[in-house]
C-alpha positions as protocol buffer text, in pm:
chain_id: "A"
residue {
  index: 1
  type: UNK
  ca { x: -1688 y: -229 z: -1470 }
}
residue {
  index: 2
  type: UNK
  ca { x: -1734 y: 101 z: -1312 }
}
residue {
  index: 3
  type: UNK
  ca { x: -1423 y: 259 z: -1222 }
}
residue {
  index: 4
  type: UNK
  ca { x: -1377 y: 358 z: -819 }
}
residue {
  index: 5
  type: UNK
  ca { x: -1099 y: 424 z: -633 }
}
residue {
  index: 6
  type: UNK
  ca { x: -1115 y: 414 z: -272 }
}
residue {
  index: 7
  type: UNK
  ca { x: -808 y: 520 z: 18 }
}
residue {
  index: 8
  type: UNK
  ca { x: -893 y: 532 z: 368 }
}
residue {
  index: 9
  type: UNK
  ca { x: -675 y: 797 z: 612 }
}
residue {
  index: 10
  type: UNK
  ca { x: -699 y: 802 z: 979 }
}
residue {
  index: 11
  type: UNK
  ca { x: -446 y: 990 z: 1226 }
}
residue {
  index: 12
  type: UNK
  ca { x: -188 y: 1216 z: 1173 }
}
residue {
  index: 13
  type: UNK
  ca { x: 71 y: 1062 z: 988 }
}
residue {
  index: 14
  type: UNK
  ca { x: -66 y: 1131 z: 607 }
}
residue {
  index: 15
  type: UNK
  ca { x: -331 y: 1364 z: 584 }
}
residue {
  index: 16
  type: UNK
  ca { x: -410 y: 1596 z: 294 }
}
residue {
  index: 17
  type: UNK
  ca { x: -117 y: 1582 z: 113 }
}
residue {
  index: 18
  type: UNK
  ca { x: -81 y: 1241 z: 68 }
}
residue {
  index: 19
  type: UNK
  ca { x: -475 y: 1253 z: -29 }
}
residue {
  index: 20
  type: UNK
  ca { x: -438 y: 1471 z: -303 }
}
residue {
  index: 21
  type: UNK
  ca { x: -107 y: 1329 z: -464 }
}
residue {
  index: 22
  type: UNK
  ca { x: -259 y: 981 z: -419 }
}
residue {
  index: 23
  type: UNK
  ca { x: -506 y: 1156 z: -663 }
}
residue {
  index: 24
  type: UNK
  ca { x: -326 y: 1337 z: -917 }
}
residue {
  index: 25
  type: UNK
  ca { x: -108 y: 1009 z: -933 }
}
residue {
  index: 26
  type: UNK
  ca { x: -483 y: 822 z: -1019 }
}
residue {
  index: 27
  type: UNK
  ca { x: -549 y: 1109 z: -1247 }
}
residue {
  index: 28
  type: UNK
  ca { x: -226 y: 1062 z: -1464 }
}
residue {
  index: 29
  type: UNK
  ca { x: -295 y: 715 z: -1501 }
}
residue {
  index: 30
  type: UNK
  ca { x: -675 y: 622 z: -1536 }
}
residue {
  index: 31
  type: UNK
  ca { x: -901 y: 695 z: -1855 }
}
residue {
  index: 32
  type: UNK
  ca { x: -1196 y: 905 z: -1736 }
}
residue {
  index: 33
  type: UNK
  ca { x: -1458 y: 803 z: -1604 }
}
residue {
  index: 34
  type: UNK
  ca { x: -1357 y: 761 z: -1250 }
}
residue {
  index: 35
  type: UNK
  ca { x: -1471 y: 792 z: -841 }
}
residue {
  index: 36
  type: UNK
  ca { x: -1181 y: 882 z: -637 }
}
residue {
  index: 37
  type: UNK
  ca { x: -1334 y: 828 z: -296 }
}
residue {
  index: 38
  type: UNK
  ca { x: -1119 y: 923 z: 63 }
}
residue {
  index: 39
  type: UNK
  ca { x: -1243 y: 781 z: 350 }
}
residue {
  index: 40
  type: UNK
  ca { x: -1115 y: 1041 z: 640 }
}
residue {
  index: 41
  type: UNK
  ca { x: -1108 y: 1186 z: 963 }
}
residue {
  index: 42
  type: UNK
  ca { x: -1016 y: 1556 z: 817 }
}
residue {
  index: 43
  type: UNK
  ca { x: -1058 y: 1694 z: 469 }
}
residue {
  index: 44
  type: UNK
  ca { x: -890 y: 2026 z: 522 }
}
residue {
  index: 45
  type: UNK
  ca { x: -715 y: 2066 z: 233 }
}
residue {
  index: 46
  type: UNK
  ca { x: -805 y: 1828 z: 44 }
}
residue {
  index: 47
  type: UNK
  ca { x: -849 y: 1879 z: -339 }
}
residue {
  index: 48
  type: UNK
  ca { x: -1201 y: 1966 z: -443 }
}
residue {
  index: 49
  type: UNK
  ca { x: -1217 y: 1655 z: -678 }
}
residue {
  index: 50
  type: UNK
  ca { x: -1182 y: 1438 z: -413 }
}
residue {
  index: 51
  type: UNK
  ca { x: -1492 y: 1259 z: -282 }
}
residue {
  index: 52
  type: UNK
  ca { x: -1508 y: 1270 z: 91 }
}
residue {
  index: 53
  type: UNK
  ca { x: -1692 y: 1053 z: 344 }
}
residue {
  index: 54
  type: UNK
  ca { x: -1650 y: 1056 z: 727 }
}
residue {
  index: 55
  type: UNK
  ca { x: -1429 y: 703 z: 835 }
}
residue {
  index: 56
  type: UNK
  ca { x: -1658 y: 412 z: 879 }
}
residue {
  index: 57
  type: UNK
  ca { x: -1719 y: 242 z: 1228 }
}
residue {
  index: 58
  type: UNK
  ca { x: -1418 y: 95 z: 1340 }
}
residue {
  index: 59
  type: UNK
  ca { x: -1594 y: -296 z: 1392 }
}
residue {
  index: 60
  type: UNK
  ca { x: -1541 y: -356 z: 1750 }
}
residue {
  index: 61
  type: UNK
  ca { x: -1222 y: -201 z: 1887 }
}
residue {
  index: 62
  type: UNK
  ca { x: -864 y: -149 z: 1768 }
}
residue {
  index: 63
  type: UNK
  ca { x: -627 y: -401 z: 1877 }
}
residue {
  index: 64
  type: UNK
  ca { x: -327 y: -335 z: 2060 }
}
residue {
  index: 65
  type: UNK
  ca { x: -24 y: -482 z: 2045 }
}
residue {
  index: 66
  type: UNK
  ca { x: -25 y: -552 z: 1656 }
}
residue {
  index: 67
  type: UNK
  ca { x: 156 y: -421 z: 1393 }
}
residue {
  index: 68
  type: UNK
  ca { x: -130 y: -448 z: 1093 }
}
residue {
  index: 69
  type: UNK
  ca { x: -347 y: -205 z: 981 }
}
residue {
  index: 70
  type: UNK
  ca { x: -631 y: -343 z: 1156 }
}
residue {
  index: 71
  type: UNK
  ca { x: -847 y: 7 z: 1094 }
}
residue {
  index: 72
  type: UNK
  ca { x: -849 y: -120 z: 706 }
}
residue {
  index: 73
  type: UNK
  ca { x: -1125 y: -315 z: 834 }
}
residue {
  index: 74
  type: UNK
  ca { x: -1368 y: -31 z: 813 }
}
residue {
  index: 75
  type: UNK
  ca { x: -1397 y: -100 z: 445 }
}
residue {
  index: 76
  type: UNK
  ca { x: -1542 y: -440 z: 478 }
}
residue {
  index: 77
  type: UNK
  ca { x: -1833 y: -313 z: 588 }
}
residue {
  index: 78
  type: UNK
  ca { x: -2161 y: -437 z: 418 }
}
residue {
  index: 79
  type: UNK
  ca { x: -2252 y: -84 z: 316 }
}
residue {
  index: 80
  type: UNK
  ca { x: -1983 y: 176 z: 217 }
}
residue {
  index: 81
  type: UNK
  ca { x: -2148 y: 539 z: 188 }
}
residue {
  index: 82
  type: UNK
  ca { x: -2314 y: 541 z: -147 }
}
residue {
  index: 83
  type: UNK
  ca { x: -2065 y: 299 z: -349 }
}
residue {
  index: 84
  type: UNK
  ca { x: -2189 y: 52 z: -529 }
}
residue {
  index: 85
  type: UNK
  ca { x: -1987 y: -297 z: -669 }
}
residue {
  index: 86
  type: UNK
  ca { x: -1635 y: -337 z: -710 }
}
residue {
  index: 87
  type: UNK
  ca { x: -1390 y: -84 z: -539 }
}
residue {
  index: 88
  type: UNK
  ca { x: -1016 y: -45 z: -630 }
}
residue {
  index: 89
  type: UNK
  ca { x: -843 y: 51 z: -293 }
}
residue {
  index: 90
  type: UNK
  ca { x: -520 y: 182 z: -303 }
}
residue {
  index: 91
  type: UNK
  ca { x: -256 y: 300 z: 16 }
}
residue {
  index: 92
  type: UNK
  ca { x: -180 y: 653 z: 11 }
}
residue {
  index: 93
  type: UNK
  ca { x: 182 y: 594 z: 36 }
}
residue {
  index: 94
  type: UNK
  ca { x: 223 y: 404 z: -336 }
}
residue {
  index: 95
  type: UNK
  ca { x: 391 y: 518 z: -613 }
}
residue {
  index: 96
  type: UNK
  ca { x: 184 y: 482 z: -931 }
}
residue {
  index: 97
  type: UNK
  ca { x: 426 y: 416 z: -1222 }
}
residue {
  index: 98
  type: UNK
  ca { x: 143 y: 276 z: -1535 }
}
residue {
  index: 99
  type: UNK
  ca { x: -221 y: 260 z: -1651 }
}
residue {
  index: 100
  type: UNK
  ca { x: -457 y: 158 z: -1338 }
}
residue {
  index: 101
  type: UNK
  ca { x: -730 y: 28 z: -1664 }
}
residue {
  index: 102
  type: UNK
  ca { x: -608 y: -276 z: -1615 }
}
residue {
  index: 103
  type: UNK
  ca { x: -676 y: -343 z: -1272 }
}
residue {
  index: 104
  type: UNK
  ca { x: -1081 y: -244 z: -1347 }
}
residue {
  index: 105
  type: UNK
  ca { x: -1052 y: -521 z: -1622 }
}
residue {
  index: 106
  type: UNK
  ca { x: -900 y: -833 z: -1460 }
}
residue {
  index: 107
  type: UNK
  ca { x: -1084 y: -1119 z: -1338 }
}
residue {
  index: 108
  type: UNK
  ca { x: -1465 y: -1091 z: -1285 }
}
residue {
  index: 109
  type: UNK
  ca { x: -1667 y: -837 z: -1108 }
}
residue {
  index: 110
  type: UNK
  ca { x: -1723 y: -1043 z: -775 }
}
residue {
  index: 111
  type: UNK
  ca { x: -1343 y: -1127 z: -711 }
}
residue {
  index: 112
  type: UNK
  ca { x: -1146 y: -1002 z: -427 }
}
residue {
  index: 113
  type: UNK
  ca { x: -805 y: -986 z: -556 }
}
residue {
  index: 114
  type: UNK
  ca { x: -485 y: -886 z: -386 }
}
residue {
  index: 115
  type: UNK
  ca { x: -158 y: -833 z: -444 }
}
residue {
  index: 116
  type: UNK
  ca { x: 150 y: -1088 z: -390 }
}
residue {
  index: 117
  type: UNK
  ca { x: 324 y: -1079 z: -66 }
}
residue {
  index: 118
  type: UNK
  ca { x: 638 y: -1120 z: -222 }
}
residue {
  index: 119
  type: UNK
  ca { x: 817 y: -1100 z: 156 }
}
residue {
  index: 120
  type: UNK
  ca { x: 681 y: -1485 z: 227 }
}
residue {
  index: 121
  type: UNK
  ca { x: 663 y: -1605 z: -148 }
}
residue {
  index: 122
  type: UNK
  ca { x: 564 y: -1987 z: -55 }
}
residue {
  index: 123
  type: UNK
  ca { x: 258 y: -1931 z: 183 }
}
residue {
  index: 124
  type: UNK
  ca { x: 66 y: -1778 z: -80 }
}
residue {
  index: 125
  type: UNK
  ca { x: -27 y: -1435 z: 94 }
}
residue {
  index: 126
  type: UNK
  ca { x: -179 y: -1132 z: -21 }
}
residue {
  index: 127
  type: UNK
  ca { x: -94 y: -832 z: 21 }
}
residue {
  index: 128
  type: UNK
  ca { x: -363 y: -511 z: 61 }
}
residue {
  index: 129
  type: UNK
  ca { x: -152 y: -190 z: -73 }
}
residue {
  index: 130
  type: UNK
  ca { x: -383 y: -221 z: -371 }
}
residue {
  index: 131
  type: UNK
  ca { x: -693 y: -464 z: -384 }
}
residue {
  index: 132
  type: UNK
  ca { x: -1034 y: -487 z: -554 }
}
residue {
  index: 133
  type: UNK
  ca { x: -1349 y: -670 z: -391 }
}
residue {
  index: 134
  type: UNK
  ca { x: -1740 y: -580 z: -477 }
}
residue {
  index: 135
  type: UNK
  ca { x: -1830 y: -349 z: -176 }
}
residue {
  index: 136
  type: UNK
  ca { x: -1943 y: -599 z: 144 }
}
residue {
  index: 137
  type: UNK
  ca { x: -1763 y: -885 z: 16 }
}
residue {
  index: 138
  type: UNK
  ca { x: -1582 y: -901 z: 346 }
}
residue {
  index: 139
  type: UNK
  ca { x: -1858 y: -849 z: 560 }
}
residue {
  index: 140
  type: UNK
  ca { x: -1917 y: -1156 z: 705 }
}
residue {
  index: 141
  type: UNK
  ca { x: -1509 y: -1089 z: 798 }
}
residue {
  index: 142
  type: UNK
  ca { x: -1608 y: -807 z: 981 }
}
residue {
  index: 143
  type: UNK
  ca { x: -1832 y: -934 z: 1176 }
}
residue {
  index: 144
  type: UNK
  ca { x: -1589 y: -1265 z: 1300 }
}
residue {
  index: 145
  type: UNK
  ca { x: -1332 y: -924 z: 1362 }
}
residue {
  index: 146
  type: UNK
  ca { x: -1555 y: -709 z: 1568 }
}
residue {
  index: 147
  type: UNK
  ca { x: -1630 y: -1018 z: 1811 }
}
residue {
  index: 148
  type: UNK
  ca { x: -1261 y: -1057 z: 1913 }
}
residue {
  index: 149
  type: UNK
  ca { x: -1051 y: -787 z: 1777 }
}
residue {
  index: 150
  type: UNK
  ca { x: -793 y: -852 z: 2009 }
}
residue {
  index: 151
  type: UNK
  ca { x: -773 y: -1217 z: 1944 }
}
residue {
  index: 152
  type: UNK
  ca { x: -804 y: -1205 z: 1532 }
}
residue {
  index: 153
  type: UNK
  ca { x: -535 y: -972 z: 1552 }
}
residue {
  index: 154
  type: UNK
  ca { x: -316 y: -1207 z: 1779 }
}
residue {
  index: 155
  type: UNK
  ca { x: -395 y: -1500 z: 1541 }
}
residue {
  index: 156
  type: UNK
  ca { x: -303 y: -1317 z: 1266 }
}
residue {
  index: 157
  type: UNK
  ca { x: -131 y: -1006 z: 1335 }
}
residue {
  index: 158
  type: UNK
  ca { x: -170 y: -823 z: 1003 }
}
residue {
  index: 159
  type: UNK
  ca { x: -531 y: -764 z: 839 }
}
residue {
  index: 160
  type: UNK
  ca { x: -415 y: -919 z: 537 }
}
residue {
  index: 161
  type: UNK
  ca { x: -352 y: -1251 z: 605 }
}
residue {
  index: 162
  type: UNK
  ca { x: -662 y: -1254 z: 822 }
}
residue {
  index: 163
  type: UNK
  ca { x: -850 y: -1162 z: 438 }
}
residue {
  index: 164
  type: UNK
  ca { x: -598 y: -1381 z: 270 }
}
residue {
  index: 165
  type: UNK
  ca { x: -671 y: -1720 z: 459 }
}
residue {
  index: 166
  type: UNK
  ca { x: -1038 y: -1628 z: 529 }
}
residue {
  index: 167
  type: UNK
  ca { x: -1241 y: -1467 z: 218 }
}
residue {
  index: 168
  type: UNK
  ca { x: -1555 y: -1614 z: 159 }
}
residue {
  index: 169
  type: UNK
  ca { x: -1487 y: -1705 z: -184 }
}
residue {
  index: 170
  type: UNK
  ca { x: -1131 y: -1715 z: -174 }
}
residue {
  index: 171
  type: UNK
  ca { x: -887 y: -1442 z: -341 }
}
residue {
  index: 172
  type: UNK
  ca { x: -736 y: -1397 z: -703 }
}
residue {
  index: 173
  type: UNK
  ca { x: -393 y: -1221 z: -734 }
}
residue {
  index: 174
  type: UNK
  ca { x: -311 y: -906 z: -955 }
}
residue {
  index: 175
  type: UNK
  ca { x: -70 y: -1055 z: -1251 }
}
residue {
  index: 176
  type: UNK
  ca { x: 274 y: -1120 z: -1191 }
}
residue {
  index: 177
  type: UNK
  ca { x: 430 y: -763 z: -1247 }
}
residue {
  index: 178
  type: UNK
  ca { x: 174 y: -531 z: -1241 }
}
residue {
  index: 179
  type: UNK
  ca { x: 229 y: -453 z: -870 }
}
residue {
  index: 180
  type: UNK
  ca { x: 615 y: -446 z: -722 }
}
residue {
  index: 181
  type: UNK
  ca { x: 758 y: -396 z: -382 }
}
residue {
  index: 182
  type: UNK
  ca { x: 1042 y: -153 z: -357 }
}
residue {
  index: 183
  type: UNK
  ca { x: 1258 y: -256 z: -115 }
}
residue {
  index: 184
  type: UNK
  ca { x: 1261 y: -622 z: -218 }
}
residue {
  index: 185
  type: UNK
  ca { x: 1192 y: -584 z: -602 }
}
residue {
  index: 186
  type: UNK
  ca { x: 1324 y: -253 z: -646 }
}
residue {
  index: 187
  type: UNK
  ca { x: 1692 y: -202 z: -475 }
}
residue {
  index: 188
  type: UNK
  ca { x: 1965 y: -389 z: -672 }
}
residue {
  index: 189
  type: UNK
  ca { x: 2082 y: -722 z: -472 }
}
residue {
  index: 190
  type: UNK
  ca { x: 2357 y: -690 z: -286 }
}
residue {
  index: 191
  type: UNK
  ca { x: 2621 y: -624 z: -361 }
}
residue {
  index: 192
  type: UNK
  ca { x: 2540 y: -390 z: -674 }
}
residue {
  index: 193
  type: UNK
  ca { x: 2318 y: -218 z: -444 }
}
residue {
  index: 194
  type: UNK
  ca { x: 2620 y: -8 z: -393 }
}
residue {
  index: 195
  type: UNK
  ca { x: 2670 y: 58 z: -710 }
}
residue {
  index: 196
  type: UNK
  ca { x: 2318 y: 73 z: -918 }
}
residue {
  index: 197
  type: UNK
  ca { x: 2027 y: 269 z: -892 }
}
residue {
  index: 198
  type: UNK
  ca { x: 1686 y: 136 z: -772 }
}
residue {
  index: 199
  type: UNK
  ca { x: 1435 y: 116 z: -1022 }
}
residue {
  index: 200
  type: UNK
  ca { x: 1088 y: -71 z: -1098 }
}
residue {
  index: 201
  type: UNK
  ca { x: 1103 y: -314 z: -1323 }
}
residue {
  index: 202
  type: UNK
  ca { x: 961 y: -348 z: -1623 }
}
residue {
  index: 203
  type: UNK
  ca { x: 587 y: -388 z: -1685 }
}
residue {
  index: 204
  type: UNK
  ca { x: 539 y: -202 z: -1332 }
}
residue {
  index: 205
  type: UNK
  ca { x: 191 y: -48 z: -1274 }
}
residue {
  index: 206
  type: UNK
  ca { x: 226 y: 46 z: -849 }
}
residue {
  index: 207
  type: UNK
  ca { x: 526 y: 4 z: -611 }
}
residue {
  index: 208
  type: UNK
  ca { x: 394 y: -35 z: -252 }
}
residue {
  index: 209
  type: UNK
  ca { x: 625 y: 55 z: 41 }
}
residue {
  index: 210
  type: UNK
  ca { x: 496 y: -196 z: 259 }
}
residue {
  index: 211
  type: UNK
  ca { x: 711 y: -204 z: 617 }
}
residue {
  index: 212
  type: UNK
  ca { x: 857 y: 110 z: 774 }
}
residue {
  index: 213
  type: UNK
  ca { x: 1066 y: 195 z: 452 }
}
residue {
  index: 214
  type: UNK
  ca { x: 805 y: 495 z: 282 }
}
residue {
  index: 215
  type: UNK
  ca { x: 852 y: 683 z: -36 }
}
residue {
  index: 216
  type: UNK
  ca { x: 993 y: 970 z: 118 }
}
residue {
  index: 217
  type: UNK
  ca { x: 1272 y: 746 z: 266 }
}
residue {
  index: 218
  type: UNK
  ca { x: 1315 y: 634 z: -88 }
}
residue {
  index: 219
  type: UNK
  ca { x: 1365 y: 978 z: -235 }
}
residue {
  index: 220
  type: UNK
  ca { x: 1644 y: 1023 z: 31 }
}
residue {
  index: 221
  type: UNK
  ca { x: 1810 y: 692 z: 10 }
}
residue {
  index: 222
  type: UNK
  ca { x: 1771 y: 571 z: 352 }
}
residue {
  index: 223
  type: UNK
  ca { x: 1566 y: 261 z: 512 }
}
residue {
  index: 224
  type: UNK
  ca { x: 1402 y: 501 z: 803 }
}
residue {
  index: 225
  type: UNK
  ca { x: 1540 y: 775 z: 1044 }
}
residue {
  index: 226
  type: UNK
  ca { x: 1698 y: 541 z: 1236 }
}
residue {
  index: 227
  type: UNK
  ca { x: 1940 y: 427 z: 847 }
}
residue {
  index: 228
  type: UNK
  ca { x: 1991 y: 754 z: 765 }
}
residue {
  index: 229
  type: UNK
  ca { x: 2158 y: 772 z: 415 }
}
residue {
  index: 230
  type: UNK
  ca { x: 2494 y: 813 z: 408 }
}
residue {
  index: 231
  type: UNK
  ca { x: 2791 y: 743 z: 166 }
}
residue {
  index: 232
  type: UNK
  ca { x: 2895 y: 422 z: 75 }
}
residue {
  index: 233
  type: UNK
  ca { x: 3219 y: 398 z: 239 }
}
residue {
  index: 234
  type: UNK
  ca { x: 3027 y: 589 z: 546 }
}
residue {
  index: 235
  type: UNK
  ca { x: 2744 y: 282 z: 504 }
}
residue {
  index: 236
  type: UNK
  ca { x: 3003 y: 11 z: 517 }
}
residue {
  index: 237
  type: UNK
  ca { x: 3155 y: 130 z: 794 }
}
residue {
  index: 238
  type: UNK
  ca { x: 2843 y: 180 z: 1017 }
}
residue {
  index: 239
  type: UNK
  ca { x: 2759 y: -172 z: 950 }
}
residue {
  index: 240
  type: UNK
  ca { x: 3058 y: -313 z: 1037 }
}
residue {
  index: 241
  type: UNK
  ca { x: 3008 y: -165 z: 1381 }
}
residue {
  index: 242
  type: UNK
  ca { x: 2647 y: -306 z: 1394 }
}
residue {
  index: 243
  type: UNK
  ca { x: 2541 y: -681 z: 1552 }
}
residue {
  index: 244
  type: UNK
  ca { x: 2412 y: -778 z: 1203 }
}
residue {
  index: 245
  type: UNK
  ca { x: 2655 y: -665 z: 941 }
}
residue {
  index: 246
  type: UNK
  ca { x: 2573 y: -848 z: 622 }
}
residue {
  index: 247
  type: UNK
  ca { x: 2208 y: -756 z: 711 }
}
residue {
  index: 248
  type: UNK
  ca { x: 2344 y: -378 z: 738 }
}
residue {
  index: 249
  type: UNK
  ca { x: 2539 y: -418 z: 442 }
}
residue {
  index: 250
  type: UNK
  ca { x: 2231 y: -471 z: 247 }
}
residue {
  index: 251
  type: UNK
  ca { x: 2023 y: -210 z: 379 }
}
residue {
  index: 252
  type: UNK
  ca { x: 2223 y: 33 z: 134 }
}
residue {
  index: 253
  type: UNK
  ca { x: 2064 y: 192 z: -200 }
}
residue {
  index: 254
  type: UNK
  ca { x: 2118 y: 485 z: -364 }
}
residue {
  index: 255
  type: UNK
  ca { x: 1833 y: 801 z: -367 }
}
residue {
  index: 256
  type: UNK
  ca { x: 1549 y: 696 z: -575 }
}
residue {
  index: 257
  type: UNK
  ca { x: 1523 y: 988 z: -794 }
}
residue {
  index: 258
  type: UNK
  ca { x: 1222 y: 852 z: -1010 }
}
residue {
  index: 259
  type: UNK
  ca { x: 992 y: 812 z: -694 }
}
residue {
  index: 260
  type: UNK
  ca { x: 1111 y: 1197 z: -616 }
}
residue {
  index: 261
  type: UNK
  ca { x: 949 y: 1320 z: -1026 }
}
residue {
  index: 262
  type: UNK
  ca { x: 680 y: 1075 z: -965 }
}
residue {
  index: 263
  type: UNK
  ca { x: 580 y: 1266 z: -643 }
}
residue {
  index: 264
  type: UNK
  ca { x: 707 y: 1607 z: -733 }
}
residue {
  index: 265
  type: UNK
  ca { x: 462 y: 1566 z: -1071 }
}
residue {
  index: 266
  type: UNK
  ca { x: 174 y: 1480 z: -854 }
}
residue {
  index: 267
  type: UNK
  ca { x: 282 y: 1768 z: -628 }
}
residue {
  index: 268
  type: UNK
  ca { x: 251 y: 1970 z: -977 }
}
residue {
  index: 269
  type: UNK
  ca { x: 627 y: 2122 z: -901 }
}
């Protein structure tokens, strides 16, 4: 199976930099041969082994009033510049912590397979971070998607469960381990939370960072601006003040250092 790696940036809030160390990440952890394809809406600054290609059409119109990343479904188009068969898609905001090989070799060519959305464990989602499908295996999605954007989006509210419960062939799921998701499978349980650092476990390949909680949040120690890090006495006290304290209680970890040399490496400091 050829090897292609596709990530898709629209907006403001990534941009170049997250581009390129999505790419030295891929570099460090894929045997050559290899695509790395952006789909984008700027390539200024961009690193020159980067494939580019303007965004696809956005299939109808964006939905409001949703919190999934509906504009994913630009990549189910049946045609997708000049790629050809399977694609691995990755998020620009994972850390990549193994060998990638593996996810060219699983399963069969034609497969869609996504990862486990370990946030609902029993309703057997998937999760897009990092997926593989044969390039227009979700067409005929797009096309149910572009006729009532608003109300696929309503149904289902995030793009992956709308792929998840309506693939034409059904989905496969990435092994059990390969792909992890740091703020449920990476931060200690509480209460050692307090007390030991965050880590992937073993057999790792990605972390995704699904939810508001990104990597540089991670590297500071902190849910999102609005959990800044702060000591753990100074933690415990805040969230004894707050409406849900064992909820705020939990929200503690210490800075995760390795996502910091993971990034700082693909950074090349």
């Amino acid at each position: 199976m050829d090897k292609q790696i596709v990530c898709i940036n629209w907006g403001t809030r990534y941009g170049a930099p997250y581009i390129n160390r999505l790419y030295r990440m891929v570099c460090a952890n894929t045997t050559p041969p290899f695509r790395f394809v952006a789909f984008t809406d700027t390539r200024d600054g961009v690193d020159p082994g980067v494939e580019c290609f303007d965004l696809p059409e956005m299939p109808g119109f964006m939905p409001e009033r949703t919190i999934g990343q509906w504009p994913k479904s630009r990549l189910w188009a049946a045609e997708l510049a000049d790629l050809k068969g399977p694609f691995l898609f990755l998020d620009l905001d994972v850390a990549i912590t193994g060998s990638l090989d593996p996810f060219f070799e699983f399963g069969a060519p034609q497969d869609v397979v996504l990862a486990r959305n370990v946030a609902k464990p029993l309703n057997r989602l998937g999760q897009t971070s990092i997926y593989r499908m044969p390039v227009g295996a979700l067409a005929s999605l797009q096309d149910v998607f572009a006729a009532d954007p608003q109300g696929v989006a309503d149904k289902y509210r995030f793009e992956q469960h709308f792929v998840t419960k309506n693939a034409p062939n059904g989905i496969k799921f990435w092994p059990t381990g390969w792909v992890r998701h740091f703020r449920i499978e990476c931060i200690p349980t509480f209460p050692l939370n307090y007390f030991k650092d965050t880590r992937p476990p073993k057999g790792t390949r990605v972390v995704i960072f699904a939810g508001s909680l990104n990597p540089p949040d991670a590297i500071k120690g902190q849910y999102n601006d609005a959990v800044p890090h702060l000591s753990p006495k100074q933690h415990i006290l805040r969230a004894l003040r707050s409406k849900h304290k064992l909820r705020a209680m939990r929200q503690y970890f210490r800075p995760a250092n390795w996502v910091a040399r993971i990034w700082d490496q693909a950074e090349g400091n």
